[in-house]
C-alpha positions as CSV (number, residue, x, y, z in Angstrom):
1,X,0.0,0.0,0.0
2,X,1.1,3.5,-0.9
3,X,2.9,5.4,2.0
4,X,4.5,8.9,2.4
5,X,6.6,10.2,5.6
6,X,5.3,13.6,6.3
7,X,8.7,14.4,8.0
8,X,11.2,13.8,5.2
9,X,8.8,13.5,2.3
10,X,9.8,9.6,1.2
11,X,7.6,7.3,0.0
12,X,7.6,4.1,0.6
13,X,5.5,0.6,0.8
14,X,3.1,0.8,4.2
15,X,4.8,0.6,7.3
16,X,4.7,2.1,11.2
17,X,7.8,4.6,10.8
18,X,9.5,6.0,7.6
19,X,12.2,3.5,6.7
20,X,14.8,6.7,6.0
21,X,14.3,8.9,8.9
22,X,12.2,6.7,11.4
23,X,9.3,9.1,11.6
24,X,5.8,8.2,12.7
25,X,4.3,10.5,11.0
26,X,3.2,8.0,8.0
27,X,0.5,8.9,6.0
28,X,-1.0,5.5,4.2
29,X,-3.8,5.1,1.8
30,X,-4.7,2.7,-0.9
31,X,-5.6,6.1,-3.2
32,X,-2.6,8.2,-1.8
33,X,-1.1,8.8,-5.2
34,X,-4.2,9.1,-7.0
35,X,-6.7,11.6,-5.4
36,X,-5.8,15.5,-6.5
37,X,-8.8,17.5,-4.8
38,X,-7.2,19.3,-1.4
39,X,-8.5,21.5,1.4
40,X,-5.8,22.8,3.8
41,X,-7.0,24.7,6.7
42,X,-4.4,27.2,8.7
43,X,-4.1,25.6,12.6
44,X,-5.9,28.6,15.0
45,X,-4.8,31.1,12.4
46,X,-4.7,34.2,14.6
47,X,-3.8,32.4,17.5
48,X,-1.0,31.3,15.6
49,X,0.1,34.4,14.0
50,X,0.5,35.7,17.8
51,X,2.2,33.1,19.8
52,X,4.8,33.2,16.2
53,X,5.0,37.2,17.0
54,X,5.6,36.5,20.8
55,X,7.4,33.6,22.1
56,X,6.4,34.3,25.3
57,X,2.7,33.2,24.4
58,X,3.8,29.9,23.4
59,X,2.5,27.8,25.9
60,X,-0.2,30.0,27.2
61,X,-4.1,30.0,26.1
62,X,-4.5,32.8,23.3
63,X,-7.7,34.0,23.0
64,X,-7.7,36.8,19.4
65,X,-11.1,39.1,20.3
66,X,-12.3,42.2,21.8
67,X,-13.0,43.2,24.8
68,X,-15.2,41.7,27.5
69,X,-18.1,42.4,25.7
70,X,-16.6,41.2,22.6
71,X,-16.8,37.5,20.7
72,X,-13.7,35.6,20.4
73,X,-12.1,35.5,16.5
74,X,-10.4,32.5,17.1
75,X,-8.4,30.9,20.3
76,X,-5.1,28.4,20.0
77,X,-5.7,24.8,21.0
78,X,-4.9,24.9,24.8
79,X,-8.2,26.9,25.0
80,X,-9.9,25.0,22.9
81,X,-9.3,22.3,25.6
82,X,-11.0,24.5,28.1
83,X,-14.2,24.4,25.8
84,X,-13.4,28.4,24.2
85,X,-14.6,28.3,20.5
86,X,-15.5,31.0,17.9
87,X,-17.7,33.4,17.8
88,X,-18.7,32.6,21.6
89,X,-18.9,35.5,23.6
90,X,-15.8,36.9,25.6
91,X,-17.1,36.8,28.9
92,X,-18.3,33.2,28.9
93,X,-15.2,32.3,26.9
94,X,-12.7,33.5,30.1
95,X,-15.1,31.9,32.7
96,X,-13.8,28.8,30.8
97,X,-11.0,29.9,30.6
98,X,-10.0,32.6,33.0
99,X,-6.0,32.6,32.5
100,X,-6.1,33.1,29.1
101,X,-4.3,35.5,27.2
102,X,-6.8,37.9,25.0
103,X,-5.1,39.8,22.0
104,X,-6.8,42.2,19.9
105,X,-7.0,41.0,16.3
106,X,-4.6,42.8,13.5
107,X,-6.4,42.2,10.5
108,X,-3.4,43.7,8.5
109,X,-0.9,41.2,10.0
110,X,-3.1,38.2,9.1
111,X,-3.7,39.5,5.8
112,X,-0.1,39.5,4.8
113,X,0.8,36.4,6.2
114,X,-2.1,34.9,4.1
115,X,-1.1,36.1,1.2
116,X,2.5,34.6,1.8
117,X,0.9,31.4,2.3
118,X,-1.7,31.6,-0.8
119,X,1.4,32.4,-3.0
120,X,2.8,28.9,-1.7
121,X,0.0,27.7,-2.5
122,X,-0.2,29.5,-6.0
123,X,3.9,28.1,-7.2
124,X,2.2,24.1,-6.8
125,X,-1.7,25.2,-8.4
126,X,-2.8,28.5,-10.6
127,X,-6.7,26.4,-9.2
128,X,-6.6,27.9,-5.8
129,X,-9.9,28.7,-4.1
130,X,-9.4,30.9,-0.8
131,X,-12.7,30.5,1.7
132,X,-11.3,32.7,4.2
133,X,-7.8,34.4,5.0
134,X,-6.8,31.0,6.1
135,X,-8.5,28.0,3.9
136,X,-8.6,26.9,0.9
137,X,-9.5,24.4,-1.7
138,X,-6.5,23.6,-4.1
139,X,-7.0,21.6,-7.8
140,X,-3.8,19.9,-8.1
141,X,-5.0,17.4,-11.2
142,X,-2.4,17.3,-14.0
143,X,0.0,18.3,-12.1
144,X,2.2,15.4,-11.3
145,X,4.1,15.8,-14.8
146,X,5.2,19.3,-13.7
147,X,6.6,18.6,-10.3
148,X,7.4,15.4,-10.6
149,X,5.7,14.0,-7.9
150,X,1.9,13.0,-7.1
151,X,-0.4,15.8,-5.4
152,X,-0.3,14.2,-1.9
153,X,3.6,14.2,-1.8
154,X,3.9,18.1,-3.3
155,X,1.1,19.0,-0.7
156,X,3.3,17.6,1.9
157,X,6.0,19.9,1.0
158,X,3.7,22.5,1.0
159,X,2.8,22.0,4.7
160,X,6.5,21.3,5.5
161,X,7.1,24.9,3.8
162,X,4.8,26.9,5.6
163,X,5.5,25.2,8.7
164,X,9.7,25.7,8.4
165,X,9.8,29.2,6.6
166,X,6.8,30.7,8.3
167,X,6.6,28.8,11.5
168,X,2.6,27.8,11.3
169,X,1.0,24.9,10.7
170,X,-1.7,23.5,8.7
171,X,-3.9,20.4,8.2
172,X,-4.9,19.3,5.2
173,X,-7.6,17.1,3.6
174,X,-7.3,15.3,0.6
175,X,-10.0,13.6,-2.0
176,X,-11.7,13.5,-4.9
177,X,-14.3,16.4,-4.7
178,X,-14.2,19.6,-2.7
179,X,-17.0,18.2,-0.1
180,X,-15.0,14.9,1.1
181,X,-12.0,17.1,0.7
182,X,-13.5,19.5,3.3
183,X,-14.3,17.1,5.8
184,X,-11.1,15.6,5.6
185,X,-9.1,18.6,6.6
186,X,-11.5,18.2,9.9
187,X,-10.1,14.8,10.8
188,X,-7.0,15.0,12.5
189,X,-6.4,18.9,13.6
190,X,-3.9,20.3,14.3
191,X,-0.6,19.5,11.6
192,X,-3.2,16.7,10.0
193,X,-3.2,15.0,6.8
194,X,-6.2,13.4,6.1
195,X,-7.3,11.2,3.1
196,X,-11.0,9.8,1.8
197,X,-10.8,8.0,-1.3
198,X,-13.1,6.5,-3.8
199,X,-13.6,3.0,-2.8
200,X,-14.3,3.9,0.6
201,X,-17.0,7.1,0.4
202,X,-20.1,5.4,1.1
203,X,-18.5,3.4,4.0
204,X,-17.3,6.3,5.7
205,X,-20.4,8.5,5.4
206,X,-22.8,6.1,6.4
207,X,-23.2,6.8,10.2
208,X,-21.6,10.1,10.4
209,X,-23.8,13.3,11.3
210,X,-25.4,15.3,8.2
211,X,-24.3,18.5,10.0
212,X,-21.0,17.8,8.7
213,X,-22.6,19.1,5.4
214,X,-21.5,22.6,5.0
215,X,-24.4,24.9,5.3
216,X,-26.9,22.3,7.7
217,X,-26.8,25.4,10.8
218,X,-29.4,24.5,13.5
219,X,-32.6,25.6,11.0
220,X,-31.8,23.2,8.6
221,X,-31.0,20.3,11.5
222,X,-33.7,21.1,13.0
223,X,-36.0,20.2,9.7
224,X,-33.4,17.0,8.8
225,X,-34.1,15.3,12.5
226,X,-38.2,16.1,12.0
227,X,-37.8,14.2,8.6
228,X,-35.8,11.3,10.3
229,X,-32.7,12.5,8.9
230,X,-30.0,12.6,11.4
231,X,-26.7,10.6,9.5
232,X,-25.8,10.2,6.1
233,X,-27.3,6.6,5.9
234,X,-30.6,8.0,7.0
235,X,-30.1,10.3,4.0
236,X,-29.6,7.6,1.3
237,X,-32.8,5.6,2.2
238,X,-34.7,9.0,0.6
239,X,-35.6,8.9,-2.9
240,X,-34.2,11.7,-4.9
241,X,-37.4,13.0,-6.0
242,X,-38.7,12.9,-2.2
243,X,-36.2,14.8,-1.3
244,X,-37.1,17.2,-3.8
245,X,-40.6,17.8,-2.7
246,X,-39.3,18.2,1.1
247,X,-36.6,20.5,0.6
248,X,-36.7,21.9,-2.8
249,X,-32.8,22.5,-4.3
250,X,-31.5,22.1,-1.1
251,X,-32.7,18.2,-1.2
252,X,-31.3,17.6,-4.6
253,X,-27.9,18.8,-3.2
254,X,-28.6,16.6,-0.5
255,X,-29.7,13.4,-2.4
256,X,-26.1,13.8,-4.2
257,X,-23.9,14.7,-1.1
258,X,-25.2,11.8,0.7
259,X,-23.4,9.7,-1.5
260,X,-20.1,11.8,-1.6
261,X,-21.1,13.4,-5.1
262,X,-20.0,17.2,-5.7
263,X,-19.2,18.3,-9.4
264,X,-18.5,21.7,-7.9
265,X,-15.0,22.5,-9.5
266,X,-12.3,24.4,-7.8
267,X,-12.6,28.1,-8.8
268,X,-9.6,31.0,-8.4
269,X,-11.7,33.5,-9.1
270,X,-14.8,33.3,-7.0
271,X,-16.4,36.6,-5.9
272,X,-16.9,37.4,-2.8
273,X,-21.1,37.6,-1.5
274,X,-21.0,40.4,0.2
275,X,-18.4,43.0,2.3
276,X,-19.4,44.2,5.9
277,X,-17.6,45.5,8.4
278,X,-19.0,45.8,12.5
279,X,-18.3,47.2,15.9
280,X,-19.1,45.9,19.4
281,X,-18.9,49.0,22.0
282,X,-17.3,49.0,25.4
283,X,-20.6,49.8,27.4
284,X,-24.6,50.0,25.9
285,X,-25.4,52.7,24.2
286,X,-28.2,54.2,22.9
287,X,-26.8,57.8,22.5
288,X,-27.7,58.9,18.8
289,X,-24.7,61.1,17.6
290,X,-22.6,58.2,19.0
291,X,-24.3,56.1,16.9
292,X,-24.4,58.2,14.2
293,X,-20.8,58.8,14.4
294,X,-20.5,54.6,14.3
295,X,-22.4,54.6,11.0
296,X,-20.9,56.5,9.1
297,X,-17.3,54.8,9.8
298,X,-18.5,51.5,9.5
299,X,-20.2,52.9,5.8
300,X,-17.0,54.1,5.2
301,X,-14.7,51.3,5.6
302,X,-17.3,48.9,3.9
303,X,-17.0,52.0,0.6
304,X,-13.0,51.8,0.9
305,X,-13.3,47.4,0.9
306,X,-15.5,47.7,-2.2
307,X,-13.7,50.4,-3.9
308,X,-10.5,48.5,-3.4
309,X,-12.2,45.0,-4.9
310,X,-14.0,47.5,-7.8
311,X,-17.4,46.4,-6.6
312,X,-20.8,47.8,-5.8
313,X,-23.7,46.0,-3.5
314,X,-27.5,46.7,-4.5
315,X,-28.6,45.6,-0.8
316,X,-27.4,47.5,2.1
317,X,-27.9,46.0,5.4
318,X,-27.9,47.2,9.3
319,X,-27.3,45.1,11.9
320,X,-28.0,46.0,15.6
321,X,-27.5,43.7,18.8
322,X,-29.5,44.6,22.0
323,X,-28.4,44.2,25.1
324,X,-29.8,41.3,25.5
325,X,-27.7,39.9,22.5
326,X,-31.2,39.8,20.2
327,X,-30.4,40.7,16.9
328,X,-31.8,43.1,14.5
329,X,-31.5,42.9,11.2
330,X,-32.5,45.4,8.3
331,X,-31.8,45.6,4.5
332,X,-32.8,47.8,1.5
333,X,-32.6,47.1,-1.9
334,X,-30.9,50.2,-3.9
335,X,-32.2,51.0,-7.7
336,X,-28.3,51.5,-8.8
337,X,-25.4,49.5,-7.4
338,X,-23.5,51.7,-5.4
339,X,-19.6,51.8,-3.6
340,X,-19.6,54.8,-2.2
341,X,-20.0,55.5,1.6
342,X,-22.0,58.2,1.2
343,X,-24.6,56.7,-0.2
344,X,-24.4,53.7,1.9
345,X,-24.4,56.2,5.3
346,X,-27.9,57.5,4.0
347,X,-29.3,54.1,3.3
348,X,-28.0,52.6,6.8
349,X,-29.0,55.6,8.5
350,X,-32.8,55.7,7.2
351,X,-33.1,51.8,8.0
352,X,-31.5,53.0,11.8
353,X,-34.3,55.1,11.5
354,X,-37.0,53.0,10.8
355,X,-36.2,50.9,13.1
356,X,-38.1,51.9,16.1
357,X,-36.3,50.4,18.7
358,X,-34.2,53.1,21.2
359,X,-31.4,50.4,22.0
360,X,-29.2,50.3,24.1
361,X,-26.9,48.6,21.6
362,X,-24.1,46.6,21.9
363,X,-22.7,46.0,18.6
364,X,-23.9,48.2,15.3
365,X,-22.8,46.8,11.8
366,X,-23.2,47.6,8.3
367,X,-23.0,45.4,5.4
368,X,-23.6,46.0,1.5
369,X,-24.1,42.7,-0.8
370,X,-25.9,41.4,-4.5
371,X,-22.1,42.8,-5.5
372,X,-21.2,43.5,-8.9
373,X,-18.6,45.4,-11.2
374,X,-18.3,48.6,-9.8
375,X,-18.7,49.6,-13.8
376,X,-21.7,51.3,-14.5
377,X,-22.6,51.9,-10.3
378,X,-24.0,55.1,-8.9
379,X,-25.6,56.0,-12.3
380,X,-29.5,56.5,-10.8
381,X,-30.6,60.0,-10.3
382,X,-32.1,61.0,-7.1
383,X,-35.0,63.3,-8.4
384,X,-35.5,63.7,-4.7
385,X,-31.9,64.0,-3.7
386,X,-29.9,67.1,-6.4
387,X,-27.2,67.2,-4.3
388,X,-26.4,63.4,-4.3
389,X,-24.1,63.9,-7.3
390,X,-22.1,66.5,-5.6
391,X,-21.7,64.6,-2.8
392,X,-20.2,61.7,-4.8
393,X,-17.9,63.8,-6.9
394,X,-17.0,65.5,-3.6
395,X,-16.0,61.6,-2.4
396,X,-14.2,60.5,-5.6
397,X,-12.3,63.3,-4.8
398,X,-11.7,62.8,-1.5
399,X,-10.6,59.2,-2.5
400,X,-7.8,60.8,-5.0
401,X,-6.0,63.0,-2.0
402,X,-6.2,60.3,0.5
403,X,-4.2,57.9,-2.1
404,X,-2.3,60.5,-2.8
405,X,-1.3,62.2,0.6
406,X,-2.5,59.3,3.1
407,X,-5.7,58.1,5.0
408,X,-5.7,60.7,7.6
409,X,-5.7,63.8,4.5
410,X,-9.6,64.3,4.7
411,X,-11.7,63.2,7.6
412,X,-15.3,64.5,7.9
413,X,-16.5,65.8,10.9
414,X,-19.2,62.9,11.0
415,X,-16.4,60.3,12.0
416,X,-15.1,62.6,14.6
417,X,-18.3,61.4,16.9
């Protein structure tokens, strides 16, 4: 049976340790040299980036969030122990983990080291699919004649790489479609290397839950376990057509992932949904200039994402989160795509408006989506509105100096709240 050391990249017929270097780390599989579909997945990205940063972190719990009243970004491993996770909210996260170590995020750190890593990535594949700052799906079919070596062996090297020259590591998942390629990554966190071939799909979906199918959140459970539906065999016992008439698309996606079916190719140049920036505040507020002041950044920084992509959104959104954590959410669909954060202030701030609730707030965030080419945007007139195109020549203006002279040349007084 095939076999690679993941230590000194030999391969070998299957054995416990790498007959060259003695290593453990053996990775075995009947379809080792044969599958070409990847997912590799950073290890606690931002956690990562920091301990790299400061050694001193290195065997502490890093939590990368906000304040107290924040949500935590992401946390390294030894507070993942503790039961921290994403997106849970700061102060629960340090009751479970009260000697943790909380660093703010820096966005601008992450994003360079990710683009070292997706040019890594880039010299094995030109098919490289980012998901996020620190995933993605790789297409390394065809290949093999150019390096020399099979996908699983160059993917190795890849990890090896990242992990020597930049001194983070990643797990990776390898199969023969982007959905099995996914869940593989999953397997064996942190410094993984997974592997589900062919032969052995069906086997190893069968009693495994169907939330591993990307998109089932606790909605869409909730209508699989009142069907029945709880694992992937469950799944399979529905006729295709049944499925249909139950779920609509969704269950024709389903009827094909429960047998470890995805045609979905790997694509470099998917565009993103949507571009949305938020902010949660130090106390609850419910003061209106405050607020106002809170807008309008957040519209601007959401403008300046989209202008630097060259997209527009149709749909602005406002999000508010009581005190209570409820969420509020509130969109508008514009007659003209639009980047500009003027435009997108005066749209967020009438749905604020409207939305008859006084707060107090703990997290305000705007978000602008149905993007496009920003070719063509902010063409509608506003019979109601003359002064909306002076106010947009006034910004592509203001957008010239600021590249020209730096961020800070213009501020309006709006921001200063």
């Amino acid at each position: 049976m095939p076999a690679l050391c993941r230590d000194c990249l030999t391969a070998f017929d299957a054995g416990p340790r790498c007959p060259a270097c003695l290593s453990p780390r053996v990775l075995t599989h009947p379809e080792l040299f044969d599958l070409s579909i990847a997912h590799m997945d950073c290890d606690a990205f931002y956690a990562s980036v920091e301990k790299r940063e400061n050694p001193d972190l290195a065997d502490k719990p890093v939590i990368v969030g906000g304040g107290r009243r924040g949500v935590v970004s992401t946390c390294c491993y030894i507070a993942r122990i503790k039961g921290v996770r994403s997106a849970m909210p700061m102060f629960q996260a340090l009751k479970l983990c009260p000697e943790a170590v909380v660093v703010r995020g820096r966005m601008e750190t992450y994003v360079q080291v990710s683009r070292q890593i997706r040019n890594m990535m880039e010299s094995l594949t030109p098919s490289v699919e980012p998901l996020s700052l620190d995933e993605a799906f790789l297409d390394l079919t065809g290949t093999a004649r150019l390096h020399g070596a099979p996908p699983a062996i160059m993917l190795a090297r890849l990890a090896r790489r990242i992990e020597t020259e930049l001194r983070l590591t990643v797990s990776i998942g390898l199969s023969h479609n982007k959905f099995l390629a996914k869940i593989a990554s999953d397997l064996d966190k942190p410094r993984g290397f997974s592997v589900i071939g062919r032969a052995e799909t069906l086997d190893f979906l069968g009693d495994r839950p169907v939330r591993l199918i990307w998109g089932v959140g606790p909605s869409a459970q909730a209508a699989l376990d009142s069907a029945g539906i709880r694992n992937f065999a469950d799944l399979r016992r529905w006729e295709r057509r049944d499925l249909g008439q139950r779920f609509g698309e969704f269950g024709d996606r389903l009827w094909h992932l429960a047998r470890g079916e995805d045609s979905r190719r790997v694509s470099p140049h998917s565009a993103p949904k949507s571009i949305s920036n938020e902010t949660t505040f130090a106390t609850d507020t419910a003061d209106p200039d405050l607020l106002d002041g809170h807008i309008w950044r957040l519209s601007e920084k959401v403008s300046d994402r989209a202008k630097a992509k060259d997209l527009a959104g149709r749909v602005v959104t406002l999000k508010l989160k009581r005190a209570n954590h409820e969420i509020l959410t509130r969109r508008h669909a514009l007659r003209s795509a639009t980047q500009l954060a003027d435009t997108i202030y005066r749209e967020a701030r009438a749905l604020f408006d409207r939305s008859a609730d006084a707060g107090p707030y703990r997290l305000i965030g705007i978000g602008l989506s149905e993007l496009c080419p920003a070719a063509g945007s902010d063409t509608t007139e506003d019979l109601l509105d003359p002064a909306a195109r002076t106010r947009a020549a006034a910004e592509r203006a203001a957008d010239r100096i600021r590249a020209r002279f730096g961020a800070d040349a213009i501020v309006k007084g709006r921001s200063l709240r």
